[in-house]
C-alpha positions, 0 to 999 in steps of 0.5 A: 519444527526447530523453533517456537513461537516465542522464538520467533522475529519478524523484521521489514528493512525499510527506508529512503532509496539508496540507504543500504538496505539490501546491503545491510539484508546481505550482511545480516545473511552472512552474520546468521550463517546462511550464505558465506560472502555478501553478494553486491547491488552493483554485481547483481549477486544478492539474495534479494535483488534476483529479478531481472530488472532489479539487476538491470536497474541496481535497486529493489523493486520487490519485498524479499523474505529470507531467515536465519536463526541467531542463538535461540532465535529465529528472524524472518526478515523481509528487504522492502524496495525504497523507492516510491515507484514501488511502495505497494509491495513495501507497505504489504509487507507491514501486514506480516511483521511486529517491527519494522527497522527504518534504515537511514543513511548517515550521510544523507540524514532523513530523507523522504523515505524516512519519514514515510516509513515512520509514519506508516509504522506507527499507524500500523502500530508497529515496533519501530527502530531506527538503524543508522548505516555507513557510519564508518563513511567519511563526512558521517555527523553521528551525534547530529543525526542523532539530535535530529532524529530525536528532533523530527520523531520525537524524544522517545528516539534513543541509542542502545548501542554507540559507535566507536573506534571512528565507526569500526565497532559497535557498543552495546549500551542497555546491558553495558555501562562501559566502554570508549565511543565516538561520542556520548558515553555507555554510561549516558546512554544506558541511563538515558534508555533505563530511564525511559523504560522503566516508566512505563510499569510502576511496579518496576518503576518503584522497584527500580527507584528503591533499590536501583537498576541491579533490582531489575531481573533481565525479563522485567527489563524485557517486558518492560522494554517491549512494552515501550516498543509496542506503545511507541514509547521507545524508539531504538537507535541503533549504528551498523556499518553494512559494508564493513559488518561493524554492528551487524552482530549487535544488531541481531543482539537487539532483535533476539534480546529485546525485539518483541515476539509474535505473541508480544507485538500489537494485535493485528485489526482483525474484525469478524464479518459484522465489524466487531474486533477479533482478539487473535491467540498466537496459539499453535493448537486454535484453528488456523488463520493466516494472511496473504501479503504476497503473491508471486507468479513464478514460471517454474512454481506457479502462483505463489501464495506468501502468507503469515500465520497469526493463528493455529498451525498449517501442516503439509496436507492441511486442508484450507478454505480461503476467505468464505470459499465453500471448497477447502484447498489441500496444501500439497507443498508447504514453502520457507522463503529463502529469497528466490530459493524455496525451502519445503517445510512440515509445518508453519506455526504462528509468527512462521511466514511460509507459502503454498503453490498452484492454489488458483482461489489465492489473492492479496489479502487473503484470509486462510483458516481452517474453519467455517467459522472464521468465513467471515474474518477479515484483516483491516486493509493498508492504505495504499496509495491510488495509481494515478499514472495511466498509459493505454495499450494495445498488443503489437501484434494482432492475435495477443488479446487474449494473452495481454489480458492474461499477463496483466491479471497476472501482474495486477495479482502481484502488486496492489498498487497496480491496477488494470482497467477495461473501457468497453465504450473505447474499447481501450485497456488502460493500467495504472501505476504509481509513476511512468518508472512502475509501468515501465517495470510493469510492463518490461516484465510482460514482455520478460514473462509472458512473450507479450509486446505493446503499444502505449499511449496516454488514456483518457483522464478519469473525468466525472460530471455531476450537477450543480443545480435542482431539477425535474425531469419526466418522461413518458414511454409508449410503444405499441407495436401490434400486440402487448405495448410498452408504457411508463411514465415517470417524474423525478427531481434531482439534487446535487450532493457533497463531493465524493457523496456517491449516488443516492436512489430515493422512492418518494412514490405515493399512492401507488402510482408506480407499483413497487416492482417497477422501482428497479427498473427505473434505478436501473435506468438512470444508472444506466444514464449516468454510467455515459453521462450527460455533458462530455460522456464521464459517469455522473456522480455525487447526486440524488435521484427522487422518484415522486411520480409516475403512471403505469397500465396494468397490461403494457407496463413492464420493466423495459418500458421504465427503464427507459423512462428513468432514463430519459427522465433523469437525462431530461432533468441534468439537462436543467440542473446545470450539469457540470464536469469534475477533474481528478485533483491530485496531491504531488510532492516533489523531491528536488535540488535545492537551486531548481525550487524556482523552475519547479514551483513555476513550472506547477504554477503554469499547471493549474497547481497551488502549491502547498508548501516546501519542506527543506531536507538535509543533502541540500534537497527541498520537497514541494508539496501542491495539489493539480489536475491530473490532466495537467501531469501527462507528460510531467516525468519528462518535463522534471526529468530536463529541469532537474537534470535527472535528480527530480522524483515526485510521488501522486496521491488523489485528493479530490474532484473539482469542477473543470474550468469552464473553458475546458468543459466547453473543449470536452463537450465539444469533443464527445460526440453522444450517440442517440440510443435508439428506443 
C-alpha cells in the first residue's frame, strides 16, 4: 500500500451535457502522469468514454473511475455522464465520493445540469466545488458567471484561484496575495475566502482578529476550511481551461491541500437493521465495510462488483459476506479501476475504491463486511429518478426467450434506473428507462453484448383503480361435491383512502364467527381480486378492506372456500363503491429554445398537461415545468424533436395518480374484456 487513508481523495466530475468533463478527466490523467497525451471525445480515444456507444455517440453515458496520485495524494476520480438519460449511474456515483466537482461551462453559464448537480450534492451532504471550464474561449464573461454563481447558490460561492494572462494561467488566491488576473484581484479574493473561513471556529476567528492572518498555522487554515466544505459554508470556485491544460495543476493543488479526506467529509447515512444511525470509523484495523455503487458485467471479467471502502481493510483472500448472506465469498482478485484497464492490488484501505470479479451474490447497493454483526447494516438509498419511459419487446427470433431475459437481468444489475418488468396476464416484457435515447442505449447494448434482437412496441400504461365511495359486500361459497364440501360465507365493507395510501386489511370479526385461521385466506382473496381489477383490468389500490362478518361449518370450511369468498365479497362491493380508474401523472421539465416556448406550451396544453412555470436559462434556453398523464407522452420524443428542430430535451419524473377523465374510463373499460374465473 503506497497510500493512507489520509491521503486519500475522492472526486466525481459532474455537470450539464457538453461542459468538458471527460475533457477535463483526460487532463488531469496527464497532469497525474498516468497517460502521456489526452485522447478526444471527438476521436473516441479517452479513457473514460471506451464504450461503444460513447464512442458512436460522442458523450458519456457511463460514470468512469481512474486515479492518480499528485505529490503525497492519491485522487480517485470518477467522470459522471451529463445528460439526464443517463443520471442513474451519476447520482450512484455520489454514494462513493466526499466532493463533488460541478463543471460548468463558461460560455453557456448555468445550465439544467448545473443546478441538479448541485442540488444532489448538497442533499447528499456532500463537499461541493464549482469548476468553470473554457475560460480561454472567446466570448467567456468570467466575472458575471461569477455574480451569477454566487447569485443562483448562494454567497458561500467564492474564487480560490483567478484568471489570468486573458484565461491562459491560473492564480492561486487562498495561499497568495499577489499577482496580475483578469479581473478582481489576489488580494480581494484572498480576503474574501480567509473572511469566510475563519468564522466558522472562533478559536481561530479570535486568533485571527488578534493577530491577523499570519497567527493562523497552515492546518488551522485546513481544518477550518474543511469545516466550511463539510457544512456547505463554502463553495470553491475554481478556472481550468481543460484544452489548453491552464489550472489543471491548481486545480489538483486544491484537492490535495484543502479537499476533505475520507476521514474528514460527512459521515455516510449508514443505519443498523432496527434504523438507528451507524457511526462509520475510516479505520483500517475495524471490521470491514464497504458499498457497492458499480456493477459491470464485463465479456472478459465476468460481473464486476465496484465498491467503496468506509471501514476496515479488504485484502486478497479476505473472506466477505454480502448484505445478510449466511455464505461468506473469498476475494480471489482484488481490482484498482483505471478506466477499463483493471489494476490488481494487495489491499484496499478505507476512502480505496476497488472491486471484485465473478461473485454471483453481488448487486447495487450492496453492503460488504466481514462480520455477522454488521448482517443487518444498511446505507440509506439516492433517490433516484422513476423510469417512466416504457417499450414492450419480444425477441426477433423465435427460440431467444430465455437468452432476452438473461441480457436484461444483466443490464438491469447495472443500472439502477433501468428496470425489467413481466406482465403474466399479457405475456408481455416491458423495460423502463428514463427517455427513449436510455432504452435505445439499453437495448443497442443487447444486441452488442449478448447477440439478441428485438421487437419493440409501446406497453400498456401503468393504470390503477380504486374506489371513490363506501360499500359492502357478501358472499357465500358452497360446493358439495359428494364427499367433504366447501363453505364460507363472508361480509365485508370497504372504504377508500388517501392517494398512494396503499391497502390496508382490518379483522373486525367478533365472536368468532369466522375462526382466526380462516383470515388469510380471505386476505389472500381479495388480494387476488385486486391484483386484475374490477372496471378496466388495473390492480386496485389506496383502499380498506374490513372484514366484519361471516359463517363457517366446522367440516366443509376450508381455506379454499374463503378465498374465494373474499374474492367475490370484495368484487361484490367495489361494484357499489363507485370504482374508478387512476392515470400515472408525471412531472416534465422541458429544456428548449427560447422562440419555441409557444409551440411547446401549446403542444402540452393539447396533452391534458398544467403547466407549472417557466425557468429562463442563460444561452437563450427556457426550461418548462408541467404535470401530464403518462399516457399523453407516448410519442412526445418525436413530436419535441420536430418542434424543436432537434434542440428540445426533457426529463419525466412520477408525481402522482389521479382519476381518468370519465370519457377515458369508459374507452378502458370498454376494451378489457374480463374473463369469468370459473369456481
Amino acid at each position: 500500500m503506497t497510500h493512507s487513508t489520509e491521503s486519500i481523495r475522492n472526486i466525481a466530475l459532474a455537470g450539464h451535457a457538453g461542459v468538458g468533463k471527460t475533457t477535463l478527466f483526460e487532463a488531469l490523467l496527464v497532469a497525474g502522469g498516468v497517460i502521456q497525451t489526452p485522447g478526444t471525445v471527438e476521436r473516441g480515444n479517452t479513457v473514460s468514454d471506451s464504450d461503444t456507444q460513447e464512442k458512436a455517440r460522442v458523450h458519456s453515458i457511463d460514470s468512469c473511475i481512474a486515479h492518480l496520485d499528485h505529490g503525497d495524494c492519491h485522487l480517485n476520480l470518477i467522470d459522471t455522464a451529463g445528460y439526464a438519460d443517463f443520471r442513474g449511474a451519476t447520482l450512484a456515483s455520489l454514494s462513493a465520493v466526499e466532493t463533488v466537482a460541478v463543471v460548468v461551462n463558461a460560455i453557456n453559464g448555468i445550465e439544467y445540469g448545473t443546478r441538479r448537480m448541485m442540488m444532489h450534492a448538497h442533499k447528499r451532504g456532500l463537499a461541493r466545488v464549482l469548476v468553470i471550464n473554457k475560460i480561454d474561449y472567446d466570448g467567456a464573461k468570467l466575472a458575471a458567471l461569477v455574480d451569477a454563481l454566487r447569485e443562483e447558490f448562494g454567497s458561500e460561492c467564492l474564487p480560490v484561484n483567478l484568471p489570468a494572462n486573458r484565461g491562459n494561467r491560473v492564480l492561486d488566491c487562498f495561499f497568495h496575495t499577489e499577482g496580475a488576473t483578469d479581473f478582481s484581484s489576489l488580494a480581494e479574493a484572498h480576503q474574501r475566502i480567509l473572511d469566510q473561513v475563519v468564522e466558522v471556529d472562533e478559536s481561530v476567528m479570535d486568533r485571527y482578529l488578534d493577530a491577523g492572518e499570519g497567527a493562523l498555522t497552515p492546518q488551522q487554515l485546513h481544518d477550518a476550511f474543511e469545516q466550511c466544505l463539510r457544512e456547505g459554508h463554502l463553495v470553491p470556485i475554481c478556472f481550468v481551461s481543460a484544452r489548453t491544460g491552464a489550472g489543471v495543476a491548481e486545480l489538483l493543488d486544491v484537492a490535495a491541500r484543502l479537499l476533505p479526506n475520507p476521514g474528514e467529509g460527512n459521515p455516510p447515512p449508514f443505519a443498523r437493521g432496527d434504523g438507528t444511525p451507524l457511526k462509520i470509523s475510516a479505520d483500517p484495523a475495524a471490521h470491514v465495510i464497504a458499498d457497492v455503487f458499480k456493477i459491470v458485467n464485463d465479456p472478459f471479467v465476468g460481473k464486476l462488483g465496484v465498491f467503496r471502502v468506509w471501514q476496515g481493510t479488504i485484502r486478497r483472500d479476505s473472506q466477505l459476506l454480502v448484505d445478510d448472506g449466511r455464505k461468506p465469498f473469498k476475494v480471489g482478485h482484488l481490482f484498482r479501476l483505471q478506466g477499463k484497464t483493471h489494476v490488481e492490488i494487495e489491499a484496499a484501505i478505507p476512502g480505496d475504491i476497488a472491486a471484485v470479479a465473478k461473485v454471483e451474490e453481488i448487486h447495487f447497493d450492496a453492503v460488504l463486511h466481514d462480520s455477522h454483526d454488521e448482517d443487518l447494516i444498511t446505507l440509506a438509498p439516492l433517490a433516484f429518478p422513476s423510469p417512466m419511459f416504457g417499450l414492450a419487446l419480444e425477441p426477433r427470433h423465435k427460440g431467444q426467450e430465455q437468452k432476452l431475459s438473461n441480457a436484461l437481468g444483466r443490464l438491469a444489475e447495472e443500472d439502477p434506473c433501468f428496470r425489467v418488468e413481466h406482465h403474466k396476464e399479457l405475456n408481455e416484457t416491458v423495460v423502463r428507462g428514463l427517455s427513449d435515447l436510455h432504452l435505445k442505449v439499453m437495448l443497442e447494448r443487447m444486441r452488442e453484448r449478448y447477440g439478441v434482437e428485438v421487437d419493440s412496441h409501446p406497453p400498456r400504461i401503468a393504470y390503477r383503480e380504486t374506489i371513490a365511495g363506501h360499500a359492502e359486500g357478501h358472499h357465500k361459497h358452497k360446493k358439495q361435491t359428494g364427499g367433504a364440501g366447501q363453505f364460507g360465507e363472508v361480509f365485508l365493507r370497504i372504504e377508500p383512502l388517501e392517494r398512494g395510501a396503499g391497502f390496508e386489511f382490518v379483522d373486525a370479526v367478533k365472536g368468532g364467527v369466522i375462526p382466526g385461521q380462516f383470515l388469510p385466506a380471505i386476505e389472500k382473496g381479495v388480494r387476488q381480486a385486486m391484483e386484475h381489477g374490477a372496471v378496466a383490468g388495473y390492480p386496485l389500490q389506496d383502499l380498506r378492506v374490513t372484514v366484519y362478518d361471516g359463517k363457517y361449518h366446522p367440516v366443509d370450511s376450508k381455506e379454499v372456500a374463503f378465498i374465494s369468498a373474499g374474492k367475490k365479497a370484495f368484487l361484490d362491493a367495489v361494484g357499489k363503491a363507485k370504482p374508478i380508474v387512476l392515470e400515472p401523472i408525471v412531472n416534465v421539465e422541458v429544456a428548449i429554445p427560447e422562440h419555441n416556448v409557444g409551440d411547446v406550451t401549446g403542444g402540452l396544453a393539447g396533452k391534458r398537461a398544467r403547466i407549472l412555470g417557466t425557468d429562463t436559462q442563460r444561452g437563450g434556453e427556457l426550461v418548462i415545468k408541467a404535470q401530464a398523464p403518462l399516457a399523453e407522452l407516448t410519442d412526445y420524443p418525436t413530436e419535441l424533436k420536430s418542434m424543436t428542430g432537434g434542440r428540445g430535451r426533457y426529463s419525466l419524473d412520477l408525481s402522482h395518480y389521479e382519476a381518468v377523465p370519465p370519457t377515458v374510463q369508459k374507452q378502458l373499460s370498454e376494451a378489457w374484456k374480463p374473463h369469468a374465473e370459473e369456481d
